[in-house]
C-alpha positions in Angstrom: 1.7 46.0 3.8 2.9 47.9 0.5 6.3 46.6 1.2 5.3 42.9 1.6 3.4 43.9 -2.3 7.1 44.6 -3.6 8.9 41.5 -1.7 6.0 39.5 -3.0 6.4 41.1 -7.2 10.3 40.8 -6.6 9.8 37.2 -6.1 7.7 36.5 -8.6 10.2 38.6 -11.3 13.2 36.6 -10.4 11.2 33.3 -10.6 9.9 34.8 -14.2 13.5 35.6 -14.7 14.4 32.1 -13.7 11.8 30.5 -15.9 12.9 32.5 -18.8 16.2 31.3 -18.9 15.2 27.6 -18.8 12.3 27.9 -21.9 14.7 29.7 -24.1 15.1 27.6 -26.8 18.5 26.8 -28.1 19.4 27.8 -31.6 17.7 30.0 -33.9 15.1 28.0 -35.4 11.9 28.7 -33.6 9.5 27.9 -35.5 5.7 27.2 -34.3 6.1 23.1 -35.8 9.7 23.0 -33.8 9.3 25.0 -31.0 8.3 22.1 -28.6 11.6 19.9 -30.2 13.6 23.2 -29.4 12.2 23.2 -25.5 11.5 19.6 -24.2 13.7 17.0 -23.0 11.4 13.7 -23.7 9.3 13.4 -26.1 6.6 10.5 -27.3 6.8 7.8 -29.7 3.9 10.2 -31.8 6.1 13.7 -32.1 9.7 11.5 -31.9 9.1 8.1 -33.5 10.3 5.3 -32.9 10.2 1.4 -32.7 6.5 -0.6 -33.0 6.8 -4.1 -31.9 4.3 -6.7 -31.8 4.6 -10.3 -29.7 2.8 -13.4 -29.7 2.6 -15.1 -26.5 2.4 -19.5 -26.2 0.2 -19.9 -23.7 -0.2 -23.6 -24.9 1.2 -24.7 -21.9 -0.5 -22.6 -18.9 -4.2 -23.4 -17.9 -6.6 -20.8 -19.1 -7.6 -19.8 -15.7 -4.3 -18.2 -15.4 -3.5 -16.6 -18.6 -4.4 -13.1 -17.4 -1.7 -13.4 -15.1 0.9 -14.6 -17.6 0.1 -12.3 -19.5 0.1 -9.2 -17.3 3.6 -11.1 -16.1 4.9 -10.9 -19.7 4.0 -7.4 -19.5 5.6 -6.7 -16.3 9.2 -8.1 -17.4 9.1 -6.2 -20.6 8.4 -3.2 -19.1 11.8 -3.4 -16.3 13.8 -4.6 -19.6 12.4 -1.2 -21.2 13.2 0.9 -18.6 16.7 -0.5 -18.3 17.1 0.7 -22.0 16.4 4.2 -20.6 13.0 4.6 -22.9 11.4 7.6 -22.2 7.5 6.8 -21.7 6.7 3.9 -23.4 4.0 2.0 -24.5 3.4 -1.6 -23.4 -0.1 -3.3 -23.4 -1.8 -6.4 -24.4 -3.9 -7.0 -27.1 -5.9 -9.6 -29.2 -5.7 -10.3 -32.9 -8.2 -12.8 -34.1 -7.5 -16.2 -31.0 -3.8 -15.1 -30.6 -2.7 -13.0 -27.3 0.0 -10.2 -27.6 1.3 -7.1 -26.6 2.5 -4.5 -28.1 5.8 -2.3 -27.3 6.4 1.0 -29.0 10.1 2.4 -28.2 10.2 6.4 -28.6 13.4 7.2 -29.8 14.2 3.7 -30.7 14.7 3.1 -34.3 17.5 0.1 -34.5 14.6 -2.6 -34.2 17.2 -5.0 -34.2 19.0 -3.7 -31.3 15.3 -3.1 -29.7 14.6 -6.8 -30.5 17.9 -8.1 -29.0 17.4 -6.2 -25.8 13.7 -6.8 -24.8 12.8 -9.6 -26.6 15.0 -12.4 -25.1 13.0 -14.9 -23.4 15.6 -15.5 -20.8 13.8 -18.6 -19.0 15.4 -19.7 -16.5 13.9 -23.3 -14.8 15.2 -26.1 -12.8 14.9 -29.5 -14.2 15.1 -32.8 -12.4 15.9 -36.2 -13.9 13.0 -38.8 -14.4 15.8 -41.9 -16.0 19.4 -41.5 -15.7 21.0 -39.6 -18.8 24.9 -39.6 -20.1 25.6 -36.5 -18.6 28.0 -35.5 -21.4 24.5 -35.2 -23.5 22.9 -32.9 -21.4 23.4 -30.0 -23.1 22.1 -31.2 -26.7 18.9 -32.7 -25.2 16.2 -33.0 -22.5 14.9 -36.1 -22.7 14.9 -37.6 -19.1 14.4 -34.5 -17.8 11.3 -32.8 -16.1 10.1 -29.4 -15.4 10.3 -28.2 -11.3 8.1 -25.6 -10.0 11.0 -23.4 -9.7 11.8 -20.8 -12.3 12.7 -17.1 -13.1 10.1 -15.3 -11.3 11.4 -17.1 -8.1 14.6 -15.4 -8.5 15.5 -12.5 -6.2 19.0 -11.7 -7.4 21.5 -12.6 -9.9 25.2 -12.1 -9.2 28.3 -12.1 -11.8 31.3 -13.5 -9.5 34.5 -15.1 -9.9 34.9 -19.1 -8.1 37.3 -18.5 -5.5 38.4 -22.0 -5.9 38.7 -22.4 -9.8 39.0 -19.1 -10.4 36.1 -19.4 -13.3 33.3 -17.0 -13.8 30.2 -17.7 -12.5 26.8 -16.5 -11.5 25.3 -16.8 -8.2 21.5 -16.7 -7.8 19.6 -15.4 -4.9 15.8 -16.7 -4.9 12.4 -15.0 -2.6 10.9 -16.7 0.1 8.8 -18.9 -2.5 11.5 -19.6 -4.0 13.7 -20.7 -1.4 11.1 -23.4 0.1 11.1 -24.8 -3.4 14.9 -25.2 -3.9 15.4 -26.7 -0.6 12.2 -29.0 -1.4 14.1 -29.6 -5.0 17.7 -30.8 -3.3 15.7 -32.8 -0.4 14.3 -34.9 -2.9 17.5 -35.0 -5.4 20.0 -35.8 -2.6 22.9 -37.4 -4.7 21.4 -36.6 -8.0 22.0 -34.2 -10.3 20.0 -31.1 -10.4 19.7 -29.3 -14.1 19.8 -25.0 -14.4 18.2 -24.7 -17.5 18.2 -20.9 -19.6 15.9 -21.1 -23.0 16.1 -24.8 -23.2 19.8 -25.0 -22.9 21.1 -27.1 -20.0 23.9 -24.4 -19.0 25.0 -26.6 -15.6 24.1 -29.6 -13.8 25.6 -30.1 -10.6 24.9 -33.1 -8.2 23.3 -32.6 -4.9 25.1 -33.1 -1.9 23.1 -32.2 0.8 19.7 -29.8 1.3 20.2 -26.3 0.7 17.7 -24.3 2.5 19.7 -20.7 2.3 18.0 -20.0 -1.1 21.6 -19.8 -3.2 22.7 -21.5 -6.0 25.7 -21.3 -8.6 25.2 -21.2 -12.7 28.9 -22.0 -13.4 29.9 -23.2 -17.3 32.4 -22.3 -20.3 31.6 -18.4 -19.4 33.8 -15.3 -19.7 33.5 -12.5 -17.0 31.5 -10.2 -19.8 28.7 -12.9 -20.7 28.6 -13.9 -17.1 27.5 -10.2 -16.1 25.1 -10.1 -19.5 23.4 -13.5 -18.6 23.1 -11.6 -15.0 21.9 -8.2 -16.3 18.9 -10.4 -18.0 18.2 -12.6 -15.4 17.9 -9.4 -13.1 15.5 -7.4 -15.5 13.0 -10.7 -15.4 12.1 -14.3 -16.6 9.2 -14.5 -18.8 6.8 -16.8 -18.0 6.0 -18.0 -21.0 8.0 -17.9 -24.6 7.0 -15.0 -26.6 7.4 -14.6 -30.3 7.6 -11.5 -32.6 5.1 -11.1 -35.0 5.2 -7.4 -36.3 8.3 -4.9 -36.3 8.5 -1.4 -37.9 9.5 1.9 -37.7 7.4 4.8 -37.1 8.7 8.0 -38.2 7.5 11.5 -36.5 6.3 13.6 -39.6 2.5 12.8 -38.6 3.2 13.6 -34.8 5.2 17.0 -35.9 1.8 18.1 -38.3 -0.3 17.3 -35.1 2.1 19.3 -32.8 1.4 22.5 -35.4 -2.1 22.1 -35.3 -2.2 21.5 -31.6 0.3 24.6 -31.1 -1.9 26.6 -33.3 -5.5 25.9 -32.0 -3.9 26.2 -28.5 -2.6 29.9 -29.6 -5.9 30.6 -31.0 -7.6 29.5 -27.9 -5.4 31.3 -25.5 -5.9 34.8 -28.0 -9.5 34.4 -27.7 -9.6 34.0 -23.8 -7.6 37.0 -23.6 -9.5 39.6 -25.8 -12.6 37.8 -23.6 -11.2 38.8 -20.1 -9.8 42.2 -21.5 -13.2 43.3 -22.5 -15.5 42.0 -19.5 -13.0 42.3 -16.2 -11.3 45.1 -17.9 -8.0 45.5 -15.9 -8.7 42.8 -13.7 -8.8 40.9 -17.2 -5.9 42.2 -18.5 -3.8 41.7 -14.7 -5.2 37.7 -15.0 -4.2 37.1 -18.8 -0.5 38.7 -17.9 -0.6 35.9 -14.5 -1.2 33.5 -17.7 1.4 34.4 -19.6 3.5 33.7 -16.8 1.8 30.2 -15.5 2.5 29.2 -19.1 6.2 30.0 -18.3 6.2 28.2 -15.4 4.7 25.1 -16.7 6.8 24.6 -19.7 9.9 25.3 -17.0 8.9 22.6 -14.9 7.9 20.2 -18.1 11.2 20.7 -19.4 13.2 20.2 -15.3 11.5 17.4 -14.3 11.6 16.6 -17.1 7.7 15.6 -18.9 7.6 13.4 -21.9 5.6 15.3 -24.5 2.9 13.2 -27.0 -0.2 14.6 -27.7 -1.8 13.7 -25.3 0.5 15.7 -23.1 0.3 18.6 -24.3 -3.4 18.1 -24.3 -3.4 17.8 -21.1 -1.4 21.2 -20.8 -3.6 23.3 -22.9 -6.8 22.0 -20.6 -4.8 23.2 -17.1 -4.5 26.6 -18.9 -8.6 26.4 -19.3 -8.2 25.1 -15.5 -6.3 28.8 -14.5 -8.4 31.1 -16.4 -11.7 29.6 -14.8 -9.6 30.1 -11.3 -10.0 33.7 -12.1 -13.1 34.3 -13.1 -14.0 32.7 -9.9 -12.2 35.3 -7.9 -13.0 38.3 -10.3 -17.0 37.3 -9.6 -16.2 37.2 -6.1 -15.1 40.6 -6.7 -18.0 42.0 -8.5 -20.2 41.0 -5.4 -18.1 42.3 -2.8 -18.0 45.6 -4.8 -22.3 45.6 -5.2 -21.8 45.2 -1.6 -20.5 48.6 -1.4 -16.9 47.4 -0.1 -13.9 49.5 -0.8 -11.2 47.7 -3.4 -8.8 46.3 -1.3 -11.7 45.0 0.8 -13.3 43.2 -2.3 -10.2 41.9 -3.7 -9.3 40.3 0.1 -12.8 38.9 0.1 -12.7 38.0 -3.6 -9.9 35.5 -2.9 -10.6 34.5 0.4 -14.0 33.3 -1.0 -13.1 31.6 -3.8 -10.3 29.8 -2.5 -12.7 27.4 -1.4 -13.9 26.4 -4.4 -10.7 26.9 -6.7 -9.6 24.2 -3.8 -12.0 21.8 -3.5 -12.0 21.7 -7.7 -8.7 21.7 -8.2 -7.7 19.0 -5.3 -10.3 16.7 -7.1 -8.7 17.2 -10.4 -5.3 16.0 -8.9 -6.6 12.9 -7.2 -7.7 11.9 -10.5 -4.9 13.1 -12.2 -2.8 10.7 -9.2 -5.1 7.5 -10.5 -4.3 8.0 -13.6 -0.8 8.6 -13.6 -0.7 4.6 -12.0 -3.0 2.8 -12.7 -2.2 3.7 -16.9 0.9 3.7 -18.8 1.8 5.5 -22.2 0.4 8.4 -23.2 -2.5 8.6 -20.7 0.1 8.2 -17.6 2.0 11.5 -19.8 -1.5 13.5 -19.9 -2.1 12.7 -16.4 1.4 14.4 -15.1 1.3 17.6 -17.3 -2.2 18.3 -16.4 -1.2 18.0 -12.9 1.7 19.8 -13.3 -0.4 22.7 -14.8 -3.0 22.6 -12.0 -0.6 22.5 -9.3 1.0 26.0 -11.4 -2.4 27.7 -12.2 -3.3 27.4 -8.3 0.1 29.6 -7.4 -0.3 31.8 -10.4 -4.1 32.5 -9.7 -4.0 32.8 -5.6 -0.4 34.6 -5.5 0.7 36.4 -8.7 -3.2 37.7 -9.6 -3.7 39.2 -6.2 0.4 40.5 -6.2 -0.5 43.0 -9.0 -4.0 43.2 -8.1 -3.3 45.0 -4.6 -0.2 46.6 -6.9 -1.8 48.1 -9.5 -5.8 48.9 -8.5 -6.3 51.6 -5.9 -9.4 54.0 -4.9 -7.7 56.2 -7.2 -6.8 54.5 -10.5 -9.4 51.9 -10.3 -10.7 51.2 -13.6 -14.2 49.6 -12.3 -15.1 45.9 -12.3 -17.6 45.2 -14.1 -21.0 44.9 -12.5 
């Protein structure tokens, strides 16, 4: 039994060890305001800055019964255009200002709001338009008179392909469309047999090939004066998502970090003074059960900010909010178990009896609590974005730790350090 005890403090000094070496900050600045700039990988649009952008949607031309959805669509292609920008965490979500519908983007780390604008805020609308009267087709790019609108667009699109015409040798882009979208197409051509068919992006007729026959395989070619570098742009945005609806931007600015940095000192400091006061509290009531479970905090908080910087865990505010309540989350783990202790001991039980007892006992309810926490902690973390999704994945992060730390490395140097002999007694 002792020797499993030394296997079981080896491990947990190598993994103390391990963690260690991966929070050591880099440089020697440390200071309390820059300490989490020193440690994380990610950080939030509050403690990094970034780019605040605001967009008006026209929803003139879809029925009001389905505005949500536009909406919620608008939001949906802005966010895969995001995360193809590599944006760490960030914010998208509609809003209303006086009749006007918009959402709102906030880019950490972005600060070229041009370059932001260029990237996300293409409308990219790609629609199929058939002819009503027939139309010189050497004006078909300047206008779109004699045109009309199909049911076929963007969101029908399954995959868009930069390619080379094996015939002409030309750039082009071939288009792959869903299920929906393939019934459409063929229903398009069946009813445009010898007539030309437009591919229309933002307005601009780009091709307008005749049909020939039906085409029921769900393809089609954009072909047109492109070289192989815009042909694999135009691809790149057709990929990342149509919008359903033009969108307009009607607020842009900068947001720079000194407010977030202040709040990371004053978060940072309370946090310190919290975790001071917890330990001078366990010291004095558990005595050296107190003092064994504030060292097993010292090392879940090394664990934690291991893992927050490996996965790694965008830090805002509300993340590190979310950190400082797990470490609330640990202590209460063991209290639960030193209680358990105390009663054991009334009992008349020797040590190593109480402490087996103590856990054993409380692991039910650390359990139970904790496993609760995490499946709201899972909702959370999708059914929100932003800074609740980052709150939701450091507080289960710090759950997930302060259940290893209280179960394994509390009882480790519980069973290693208290004996019939040096047992300085719980108190009762």
């Amino acid at each position: 039994m002792r020797k499993n005890l030394w296997i079981s403090f080896g491990i947990i000094v190598i993994l103390v060890v391990l963690a260690i070496l991966v929070d050591l900050p880099k440089g020697p600045n440390i200071k309390i305001g820059k300490y989490f700039k020193e440690i994380k990988v990610h950080e939030g649009l509050d403690l990094r800055g970034g780019t605040h952008l605001v967009y008006e949607l026209d929803l003139s031309k879809i029925d009001e019964k389905d505005q949500d959805n536009a909406v919620q669509s608008v939001i949906n292609v802005l966010d895969r255009r995001v995360n193809g920008l590599g944006v760490s965490e960030p914010v998208i979500q509609s809003a209303k200002i006086g009749n006007k519908k918009t959402v709102i983007v906030e880019l950490p780390g972005i600060t070229n709001i041009d370059e932001a604008i260029q990237e996300i805020g293409k409308t990219a609308q790609l629609t199929f338009w058939e002819q009503t009267t027939s139309l010189d087709s050497q004006n078909l790019s300047s206008q779109m008179m004699g045109w009309q609108p199909t049911s076929l667009n963007g969101s029908h699109l399954k995959k868009a392909t930069a390619q080379i015409n094996q015939q002409s040798g030309e750039p082009e882009i071939g288009l792959q469309f869903n299920s929906d979208g393939t019934k459409l197409f063929a229903e398009i051509t069946a009813r445009n047999l010898n007539k030309p068919v437009a591919i229309v992006l933002d307005n601009e007729i780009l091709t307008a090939p005749n049909v020939k026959s039906v085409i029921d395989t769900g393809e089609a070619v954009i072909s047109g004066q492109f070289t192989l570098q815009e042909a694999k742009k135009l691809a790149i945005e057709l990929n990342a998502g149509a919008l359903p609806v033009p969108i307009s931007i009607i607020e842009q600015r900068n947001i720079g970090p000194t407010l977030g940095l202040e709040s990371v000192k004053s978060s940072l400091v309370a946090g310190l003074i919290g975790l001071l006061l917890i330990a001078i509290f366990m010291i004095i009531y558990y005595r050296l059960p107190g003092f064994i479970a504030v060292l097993a905090l010292f090392i879940y908080t090394l664990f934690a900010l291991a893992l927050f910087k490996l996965i790694p865990v965008t830090l805002t505010l509300a993340g590190i909010a979310g950190f400082i309540l797990s470490i609330g989350m640990a202590v209460d783990a063991n209290i639960l178990i030193f209680e358990r202790m105390k009663e054991e001991r009334r009992l008349g039980k020797t040590i190593s009896a109480s402490i087996d007892e103590g856990f054993k006992r409380a692991w039910s309810s650390i359990r139970d609590s904790n496993i609760s926490s995490l499946i709201t902690c899972t909702i959370l973390y999708y059914t929100t974005s932003g800074i609740i999704k980052g709150f939701a994945l450091t507080l289960a992060i710090g759950i997930l730790v302060s259940m290893f730390t209280a179960i394994y490395v509390s009882k480790t140097f519980l069973r290693l350090i208290l004996n019939e002999n040096n047992y300085i007694k719980i108190n009762k």
